[in-house]
N, C-alpha and C positions, 0 to 999 in steps of 0.2 A: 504494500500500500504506500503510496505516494505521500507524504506530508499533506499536499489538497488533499486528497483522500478523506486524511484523519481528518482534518479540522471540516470539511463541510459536513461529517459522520458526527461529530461534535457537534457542532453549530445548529443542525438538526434535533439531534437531545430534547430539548423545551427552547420553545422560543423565547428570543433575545439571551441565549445563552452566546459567547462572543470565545473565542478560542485563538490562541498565538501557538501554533505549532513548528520543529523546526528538528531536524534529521541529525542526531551527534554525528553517525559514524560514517555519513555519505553512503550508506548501504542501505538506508530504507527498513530496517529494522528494529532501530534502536533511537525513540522517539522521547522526545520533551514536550509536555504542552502544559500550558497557563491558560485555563481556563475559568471564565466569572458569569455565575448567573444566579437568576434570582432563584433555582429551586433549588439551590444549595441553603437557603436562609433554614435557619434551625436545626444544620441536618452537622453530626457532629463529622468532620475530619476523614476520619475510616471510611464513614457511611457515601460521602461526598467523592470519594476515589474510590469506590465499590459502584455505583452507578456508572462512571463513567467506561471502568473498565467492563463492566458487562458489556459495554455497545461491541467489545471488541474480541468476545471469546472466540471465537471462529480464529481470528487469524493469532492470537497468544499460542492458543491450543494447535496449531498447524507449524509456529513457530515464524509463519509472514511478518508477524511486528512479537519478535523478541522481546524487546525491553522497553516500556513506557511509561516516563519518570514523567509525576502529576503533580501540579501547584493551581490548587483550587481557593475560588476565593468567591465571596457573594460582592454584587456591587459596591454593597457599602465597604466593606472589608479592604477590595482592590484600589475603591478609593483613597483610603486611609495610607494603604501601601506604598502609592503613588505619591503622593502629599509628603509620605516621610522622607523618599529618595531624591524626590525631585533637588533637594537643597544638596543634598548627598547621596549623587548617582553610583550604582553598580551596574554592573553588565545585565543587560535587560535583553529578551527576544525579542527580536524586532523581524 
């Protein structure tokens, strides 16, 4: 699966969920995404990276997308994150 791939598979999830995806190994298996939406509100941590990975057992279990490192966050949350780096940037996916 293609980095688009994931993140329009994402993006799909619930809507206005918004996803930054991006390929470590240049092989297309070994995936990072930053993903913020609002049906993460309430949902603890675990629970919030257990949804997402569900979209994707098919290809985990086939070993198509090996490894997919997950930073989830709700709007408000993203926001906050955003506000705190902006003064004090670190490498972000772009």
């Amino acid at each position: 699966m293609t980095p688009d791939q994931i993140k329009q598979r994402i993006q799909a999830f619930k809507e206005g969920t918004q996803a930054q995806v991006r390929d470590l190994t240049g092989t297309q298996d070994h995936i990072e995404a930053v993903v913020v939406s609002e049906a993460f509100e309430g949902v603890s941590k675990v629970a919030q990276h257990k949804m997402i990975m569900a979209l994707f057992t098919e290809e985990m279990t086939s070993g198509e997308v090996h490894a997919l490192s997950l930073r989830t966050y709700t709007p408000e949350q993203f926001k906050k994150y955003s506000e705190t780096f902006s003064s004090n940037p670190v490498p972000c996916i772009h």
